[in-house]
C-alpha angles and dihedrals in degrees: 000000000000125000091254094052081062109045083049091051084050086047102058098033094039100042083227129164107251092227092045098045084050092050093050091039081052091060100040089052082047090049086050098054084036085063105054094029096037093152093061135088090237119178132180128218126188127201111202106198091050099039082232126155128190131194110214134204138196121223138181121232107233138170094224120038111219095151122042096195097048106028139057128190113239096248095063081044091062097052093059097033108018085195089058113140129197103270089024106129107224120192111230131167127272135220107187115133132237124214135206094281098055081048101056089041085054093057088047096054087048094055092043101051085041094060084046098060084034092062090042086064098044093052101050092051099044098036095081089055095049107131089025130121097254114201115218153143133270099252096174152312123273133188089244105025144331133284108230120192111227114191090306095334137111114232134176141207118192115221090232077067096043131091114271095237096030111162097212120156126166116277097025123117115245123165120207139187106263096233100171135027105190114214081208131023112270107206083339091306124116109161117056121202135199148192111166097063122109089232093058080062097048083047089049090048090048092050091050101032121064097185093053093052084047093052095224082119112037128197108225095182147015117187105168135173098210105242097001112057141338118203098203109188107200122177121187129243093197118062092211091061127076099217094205094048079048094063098036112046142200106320092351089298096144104045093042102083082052098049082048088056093040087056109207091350117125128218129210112203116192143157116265114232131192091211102090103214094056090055105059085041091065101035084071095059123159089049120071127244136227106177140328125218116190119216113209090322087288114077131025132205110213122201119199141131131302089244098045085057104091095044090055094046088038125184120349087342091291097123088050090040088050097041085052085053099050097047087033090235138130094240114201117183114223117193115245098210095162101262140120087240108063117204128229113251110218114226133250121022106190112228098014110158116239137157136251141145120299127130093260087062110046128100138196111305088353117169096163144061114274123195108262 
């Protein structure tokens, strides 16, 4: 195959520039004779219209020859350049052969050259987008991830990134939050996805929620358990808006396509309140409340009904743990049974039932959690 047949196959499946395929498949053809002449100053020129290519070698005029491949006597100077001078260095052109190992180094040298200006482009044109939601195609499954088309450009998200519970299957849309552009492929991978970050979330909010990409509603917090509950706190900068109702919806219409894209994922929605007490009171929605005493700003003791408990601990501890991790307080739950003498709630019933927002529990105009 000539040298032009294959600069024309890396054109059309690389998407290359021509000038710049002949100049890496230059270089690859220079590494090859550097390899077996690495002692000598080599150089490759290509001529395009006649699919030519010539090795070229320097050498030194000199009035006594000592080294053929280095060195040339004045007199054959002076045939290819009749103003040659002794110590003048005059390109001529070089025989020397190649065999299969500097071939195959000089294929190495061309792939590799190629996925570096591959990744340059990549990188220039994701980079921008980096902490954005991407929209692709399911390419293919993988044993650690899955590999996401992206326009024409492979994509991955790791399953350590992924839903637990994540229904992908190869073919399907999914959109993701682009968490990572590589300057340089990591284990072939370069663009890193992500769906279990509290900032996918925020992105998803943004996309659905005019008023929140606005900021006319702002979320002041995410804290969020991937495939089992999100605790979103939202506070208003208009007086005339609910945030909450904001983010909800009639009838749940607005969170909905982002419960659809969670899968089986919940999402708390609640004001944010300076007032610290409150705060925590209502972090632990659905459960009710009775009182809230603060300890130093960094523990609170919450009193509330036996048979609030296990909504407010939820389901293998994770609504109580959540609702710590949104007021920043170490929450424990104390009985109110009525007495002057309150009992101490031990934490963490596994598989207690609890409510939160999926499309199964709202209700018209809700705006608010409603026992399941």
């Amino acid at each position: 195959m000539k040298l032009a047949e294959v600069i024309d196959e890396l054109v059309e499946e690389r998407g290359l520039s021509r000038d710049l395929l002949e100049g890496i498949v230059c270089e690859g053809i220079l590494a090859a004779y550097q390899k077996r002449y690495p002692d000598l100053m080599l150089k490759i020129n290509y001529d395009a219209p006649s699919d030519n290519v010539q090795v070229l070698v320097e050498k030194e005029v000199t009035t006594s020859v000592e080294d053929d491949d280095a060195q040339l006597s004045l007199k054959k100077a002076r045939f290819i350049n009749k103003d040659a001078a002794l110590g003048d260095k005059i390109l001529v052109p070089f025989e020397g052969p190649i065999g299969r190992v500097e071939i195959l180094r000089a294929r190495q040298v061309i792939a590799s050259k190629i996925r570096a200006v591959e990744a340059a482009v990549v990188y220039e044109q994701f980079k921008e987008k980096e902490g954005t939601i991407v929209y692709g195609v399911v390419h293919k499954a993988e044993h650690g991830g899955y590999v996401v088309k992206i326009e024409d450009t492979l994509a991955f998200l790791p399953k350590s990134l992924s839903i637990p519970g994540d229904k992908i299957a190869v073919g399907f849309p999914l959109r993701a939050l682009l968490k990572e552009v590589l300057l340089e492929p990591r284990r072939e991978n370069q663009l890193i996805l992500d769906r279990i970050s509290e900032f996918f979330l925020q992105r998803l909010l943004e996309l659905e929620i005019p008023e929140v990409f606005e900021n006319l509603v702002e979320i002041k917090k995410i804290v969020r358990t991937a495939g089992y509950k999100s605790k979103i706190a939202v506070s208003s900068n208009d007086s005339n808006i609910d945030p909450v109702g904001t983010c909800v919806g009639v009838g749940g219409g607005r969170i909905k396509p982002i419960l659809k894209e969670l899968g089986t994922e919940k999402i708390d929605v609640i004001a944010w309140s300076d007032d610290l007490e409150k705060l925590v009171k209502d972090s632990l929605k659905p459960a009710e409340i009775d009182r809230v005493e603060l300890i130093d700003g960094k523990a609170a003791k919450v009193w509330l009904n036996e048979d609030q408990r296990s909504l407010a601990i939820g389901k293998m501890g994770q609504n109580i743990a959540l609702a710590s991790r949104l007021t920043g307080v170490d929450i424990q739950l104390v009985a109110s049974n009525g007495s002057d003498k309150d009992k101490e709630v031990p934490f963490g019933n596994e598989g207690e039932k609890e409510s939160s927002f999926d499309e199964g529990s709202l209700g018209d105009d809700s705006m608010e959690n409603t026992q399941e």
